[in-house]
C-alpha positions as CSV (number, residue, x, y, z in Angstrom):
1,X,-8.2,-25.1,10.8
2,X,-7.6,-24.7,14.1
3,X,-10.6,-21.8,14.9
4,X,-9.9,-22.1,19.0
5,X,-6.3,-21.4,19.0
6,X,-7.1,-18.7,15.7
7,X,-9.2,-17.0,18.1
8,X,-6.6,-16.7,21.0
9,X,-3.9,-15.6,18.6
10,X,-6.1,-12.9,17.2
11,X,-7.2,-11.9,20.5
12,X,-3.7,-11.9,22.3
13,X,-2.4,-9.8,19.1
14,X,-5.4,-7.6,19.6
15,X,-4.3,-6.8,23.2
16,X,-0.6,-6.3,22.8
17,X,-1.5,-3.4,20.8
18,X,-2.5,0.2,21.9
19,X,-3.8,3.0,19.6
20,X,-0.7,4.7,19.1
21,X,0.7,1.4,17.8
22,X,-1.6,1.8,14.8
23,X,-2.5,5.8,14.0
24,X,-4.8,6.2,16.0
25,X,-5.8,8.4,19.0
26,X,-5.6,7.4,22.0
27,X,-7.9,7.7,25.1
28,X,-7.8,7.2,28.7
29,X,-11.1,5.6,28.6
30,X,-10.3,2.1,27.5
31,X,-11.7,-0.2,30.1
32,X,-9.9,-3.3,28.9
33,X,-6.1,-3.1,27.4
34,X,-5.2,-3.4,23.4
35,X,-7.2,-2.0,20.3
36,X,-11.2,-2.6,20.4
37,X,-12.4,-5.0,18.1
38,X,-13.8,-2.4,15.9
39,X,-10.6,-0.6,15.7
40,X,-9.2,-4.3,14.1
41,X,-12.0,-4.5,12.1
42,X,-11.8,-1.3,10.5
43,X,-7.7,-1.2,10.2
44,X,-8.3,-4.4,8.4
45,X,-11.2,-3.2,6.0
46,X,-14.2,-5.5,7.4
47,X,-17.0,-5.3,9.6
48,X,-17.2,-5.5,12.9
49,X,-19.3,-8.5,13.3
50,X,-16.9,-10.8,11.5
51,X,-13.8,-9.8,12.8
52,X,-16.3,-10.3,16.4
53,X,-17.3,-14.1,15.2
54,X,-13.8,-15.2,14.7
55,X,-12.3,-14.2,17.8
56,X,-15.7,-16.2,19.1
57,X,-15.1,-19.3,16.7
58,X,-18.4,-18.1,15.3
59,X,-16.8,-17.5,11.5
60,X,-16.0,-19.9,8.8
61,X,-12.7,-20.2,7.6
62,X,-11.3,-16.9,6.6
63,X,-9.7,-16.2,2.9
64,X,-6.0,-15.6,2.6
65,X,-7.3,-12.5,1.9
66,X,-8.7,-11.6,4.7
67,X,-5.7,-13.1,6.5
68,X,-3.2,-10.9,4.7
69,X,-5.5,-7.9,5.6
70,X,-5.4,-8.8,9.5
71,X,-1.5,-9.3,9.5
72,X,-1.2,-5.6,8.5
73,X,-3.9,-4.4,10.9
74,X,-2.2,-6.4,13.8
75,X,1.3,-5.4,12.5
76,X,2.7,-9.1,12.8
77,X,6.2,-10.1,11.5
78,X,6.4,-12.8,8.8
79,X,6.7,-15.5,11.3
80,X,3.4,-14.2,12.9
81,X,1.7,-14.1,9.6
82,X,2.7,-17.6,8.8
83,X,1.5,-19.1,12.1
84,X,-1.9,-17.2,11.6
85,X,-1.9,-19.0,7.8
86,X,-1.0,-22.0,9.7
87,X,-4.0,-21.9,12.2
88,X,-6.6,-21.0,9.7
89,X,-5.8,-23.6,7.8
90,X,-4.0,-22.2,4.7
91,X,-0.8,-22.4,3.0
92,X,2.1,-20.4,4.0
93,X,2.7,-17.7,1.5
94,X,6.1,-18.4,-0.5
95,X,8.2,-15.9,1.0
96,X,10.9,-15.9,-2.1
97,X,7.7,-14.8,-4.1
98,X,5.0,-13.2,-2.4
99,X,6.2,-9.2,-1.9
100,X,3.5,-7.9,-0.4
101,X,4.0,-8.4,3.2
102,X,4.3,-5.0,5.0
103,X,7.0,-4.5,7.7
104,X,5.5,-4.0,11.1
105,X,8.1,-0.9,10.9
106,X,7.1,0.6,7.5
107,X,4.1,0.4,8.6
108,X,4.6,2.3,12.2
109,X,5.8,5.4,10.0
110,X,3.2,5.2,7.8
111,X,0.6,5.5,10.8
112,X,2.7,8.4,11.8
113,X,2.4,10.3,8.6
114,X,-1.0,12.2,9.1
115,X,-0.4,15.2,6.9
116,X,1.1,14.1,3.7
117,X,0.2,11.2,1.3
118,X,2.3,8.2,2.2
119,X,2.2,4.4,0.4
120,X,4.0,1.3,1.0
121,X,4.6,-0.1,-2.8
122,X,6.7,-2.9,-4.3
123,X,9.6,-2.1,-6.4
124,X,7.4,-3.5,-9.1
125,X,5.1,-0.6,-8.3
126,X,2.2,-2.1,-6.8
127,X,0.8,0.0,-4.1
128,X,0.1,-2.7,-1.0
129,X,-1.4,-0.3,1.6
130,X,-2.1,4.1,1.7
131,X,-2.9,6.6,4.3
132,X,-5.8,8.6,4.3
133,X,-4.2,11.4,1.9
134,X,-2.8,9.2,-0.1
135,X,-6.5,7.8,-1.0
136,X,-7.3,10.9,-1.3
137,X,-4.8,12.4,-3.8
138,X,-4.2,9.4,-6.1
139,X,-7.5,7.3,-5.2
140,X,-7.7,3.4,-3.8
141,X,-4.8,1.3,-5.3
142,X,-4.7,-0.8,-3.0
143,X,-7.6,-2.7,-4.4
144,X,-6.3,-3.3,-7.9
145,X,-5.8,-6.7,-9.0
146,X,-3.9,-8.4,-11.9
147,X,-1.7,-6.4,-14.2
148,X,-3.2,-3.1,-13.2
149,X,-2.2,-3.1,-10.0
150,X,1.3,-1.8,-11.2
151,X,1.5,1.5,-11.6
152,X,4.0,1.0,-14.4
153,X,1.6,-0.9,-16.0
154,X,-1.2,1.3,-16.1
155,X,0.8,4.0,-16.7
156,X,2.2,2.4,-20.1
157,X,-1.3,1.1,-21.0
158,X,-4.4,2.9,-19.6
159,X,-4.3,6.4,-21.1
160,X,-6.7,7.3,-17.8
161,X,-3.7,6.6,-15.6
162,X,-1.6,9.9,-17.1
163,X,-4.9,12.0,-17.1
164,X,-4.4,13.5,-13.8
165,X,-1.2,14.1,-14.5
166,X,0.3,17.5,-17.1
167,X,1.0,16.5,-20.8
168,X,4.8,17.9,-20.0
169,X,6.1,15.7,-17.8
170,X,4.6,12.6,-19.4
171,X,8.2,11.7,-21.4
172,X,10.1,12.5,-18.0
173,X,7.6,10.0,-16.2
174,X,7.9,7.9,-18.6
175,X,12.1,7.4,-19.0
176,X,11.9,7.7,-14.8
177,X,9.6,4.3,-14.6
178,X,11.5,2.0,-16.6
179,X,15.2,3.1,-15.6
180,X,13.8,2.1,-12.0
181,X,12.0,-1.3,-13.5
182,X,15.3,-2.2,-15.3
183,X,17.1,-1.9,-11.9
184,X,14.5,-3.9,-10.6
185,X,14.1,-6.5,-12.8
186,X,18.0,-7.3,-12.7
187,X,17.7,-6.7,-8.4
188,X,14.7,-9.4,-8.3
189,X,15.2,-11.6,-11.4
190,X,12.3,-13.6,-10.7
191,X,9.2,-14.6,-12.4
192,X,7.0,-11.5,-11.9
193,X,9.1,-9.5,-12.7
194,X,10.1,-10.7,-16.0
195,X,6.3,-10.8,-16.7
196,X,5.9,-7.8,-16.5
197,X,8.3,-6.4,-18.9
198,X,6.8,-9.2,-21.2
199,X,3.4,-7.4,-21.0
200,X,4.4,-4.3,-21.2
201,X,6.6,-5.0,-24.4
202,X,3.9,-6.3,-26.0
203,X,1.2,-3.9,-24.8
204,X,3.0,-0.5,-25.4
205,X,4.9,0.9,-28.3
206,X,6.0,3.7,-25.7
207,X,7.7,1.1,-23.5
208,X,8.9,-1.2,-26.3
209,X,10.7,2.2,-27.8
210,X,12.3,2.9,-24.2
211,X,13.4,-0.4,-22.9
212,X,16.3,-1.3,-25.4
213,X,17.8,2.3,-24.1
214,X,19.3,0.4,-21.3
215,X,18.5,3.5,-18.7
216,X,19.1,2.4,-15.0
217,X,17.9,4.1,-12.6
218,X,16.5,3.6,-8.8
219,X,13.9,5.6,-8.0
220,X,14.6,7.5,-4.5
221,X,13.7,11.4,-4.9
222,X,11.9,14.1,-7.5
223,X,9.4,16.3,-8.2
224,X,6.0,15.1,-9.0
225,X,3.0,17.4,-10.0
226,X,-0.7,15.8,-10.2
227,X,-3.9,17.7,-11.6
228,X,-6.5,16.8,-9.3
229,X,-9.6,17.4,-9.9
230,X,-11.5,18.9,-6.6
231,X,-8.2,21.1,-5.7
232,X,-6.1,21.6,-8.9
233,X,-2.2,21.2,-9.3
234,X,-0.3,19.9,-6.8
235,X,3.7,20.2,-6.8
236,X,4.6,17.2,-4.5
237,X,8.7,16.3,-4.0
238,X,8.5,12.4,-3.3
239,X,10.8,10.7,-1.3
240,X,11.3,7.1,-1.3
241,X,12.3,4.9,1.8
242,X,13.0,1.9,0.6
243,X,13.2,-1.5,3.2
244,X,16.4,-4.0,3.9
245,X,15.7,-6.4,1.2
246,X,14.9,-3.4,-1.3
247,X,11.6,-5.1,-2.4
248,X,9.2,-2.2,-1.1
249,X,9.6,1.4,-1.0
250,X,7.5,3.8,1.8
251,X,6.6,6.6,-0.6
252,X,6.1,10.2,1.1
253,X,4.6,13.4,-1.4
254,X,5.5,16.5,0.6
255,X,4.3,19.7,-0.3
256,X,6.4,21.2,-2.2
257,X,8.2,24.5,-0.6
258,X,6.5,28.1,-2.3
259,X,3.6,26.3,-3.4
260,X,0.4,26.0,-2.9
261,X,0.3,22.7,-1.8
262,X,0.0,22.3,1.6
263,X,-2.8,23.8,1.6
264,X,-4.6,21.8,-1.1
265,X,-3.5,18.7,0.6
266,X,-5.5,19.9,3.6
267,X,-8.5,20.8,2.0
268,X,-8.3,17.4,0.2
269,X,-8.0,15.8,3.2
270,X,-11.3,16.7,4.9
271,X,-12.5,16.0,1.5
272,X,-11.8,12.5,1.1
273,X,-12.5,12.3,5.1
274,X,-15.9,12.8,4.1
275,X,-15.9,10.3,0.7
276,X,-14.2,7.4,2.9
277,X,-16.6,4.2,1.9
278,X,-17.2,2.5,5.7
279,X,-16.3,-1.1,6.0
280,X,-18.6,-3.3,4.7
């Protein structure tokens, strides 16, 4: 681990960066040029002191977690994230396996998207980062691990993963998620992908009906409607923006025209504004 040189990267990356490049508001107060340390810090879901100790090779060496979480706070390409993997002393993540690297440019929209739920997910549906209404409509996914970080998964598995959502369209849901996971299983044919299907065959009748049925289908645009608790049912048309390589997909839920969604979606947005853990 190089902690010296980890520190000037961080720093420099730190600098080259102004609020707007990130969501957030800008001011004409800012003594010293870039994003505060704070601002890092809190992008990257840590406290302040720590991010402030390794930029002062004060810190031991950070987790490959915690490195993952910087490279999307400071927006670095996959070179960048692989020279700050180098300097900390880890491996280099496998690029031909590891999906959940977001695109500097995914993630410039998504800091742009202020008023509707946005997520950056892999086409194996694990959500890898959300906006603030996005938290706040379908709840932290980002922090799932294993098998149930796929919404596909819990959707075939955990009945608490349809509960928000009306017994009607469960079968249309349903036939919609693996016509998209056949097209992506074929599209990736890799390991994690086949494991999944594995799990979920043996894990739900549901799927294991579904799946010889041979529906293909990628997943771009519909309507989705979710019960939510604190402001009812919202009628959401999703959009998917999916990336070059056609591993992730930028999910936006607009409200939907004639309803009243947009409205909800505000109210639920100071909501969850108010509910938002701090960094620990």
């Amino acid at each position: 681990m190089d902690t010296q040189q980890l520190a000037d990267f961080l720093r420099v990356r730190r600098e080259a960066l102004g609020p707007q490049d990130v969501g957030l508001p800008g001011t004409s107060r800012r003594r010293t040029p870039g994003l505060r340390r704070e601002e890092v810090a809190r992008l990257a879901d840590m406290s302040t002191d720590y991010y402030t100790r390794l930029e002062q090779v004060r810190a031991p060496q950070p987790s490959p977690a915690v490195l993952r979480a910087l490279t999307r706070a400071l927006r670095l390409t996959l070179d960048e994230r692989d020279h700050l993997f180098r300097l900390a002393g880890h491996e280099v993540p496998d690029r031909r396996r590891a999906d959940d690297h977001v695109s500097p440019v995914l993630l410039s929209i998504l800091d742009r998207l202020i008023d509707v739920p946005a997520q950056v997910m892999t086409d194996l549906g694990v959500t890898l980062v959300q906006n603030h209404l996005a938290r706040a409509v379908f709840g932290d996914l980002t922090r799932l691990g294993g098998p149930t970080a796929s919404v596909i998964h819990r959707w075939f598995t955990d009945p608490e993963a349809r509960a928000g959502y009306p017994l009607q369209d469960h079968d249309r849901e349903s036939r919609v998620l693996v016509a998209d996971l056949r097209a992506a299983v074929v599209r990736r044919d890799d390991a994690p992908a086949r494991l999944l299907v594995r799990r979920l065959l043996r894990d739900s009748a549901e799927f294991a009906a579904l799946w010889p049925l041979q529906d293909v289908g990628v997943l771009r645009g519909r309507r989705k409607r979710v019960r939510h608790p604190d402001v009812g049912l919202l009628e959401l048309d999703c959009q998917a923006l999916v990336d070059e390589d056609r591993t992730q997909v930028l999910a936006l839920f607009a409200p939907a025209p004639g309803t009243p969604a947009a409205e909800r979606l505000a109210l639920l947005g100071v909501i969850g504004a108010l509910q938002e853990p701090s960094p620990l």
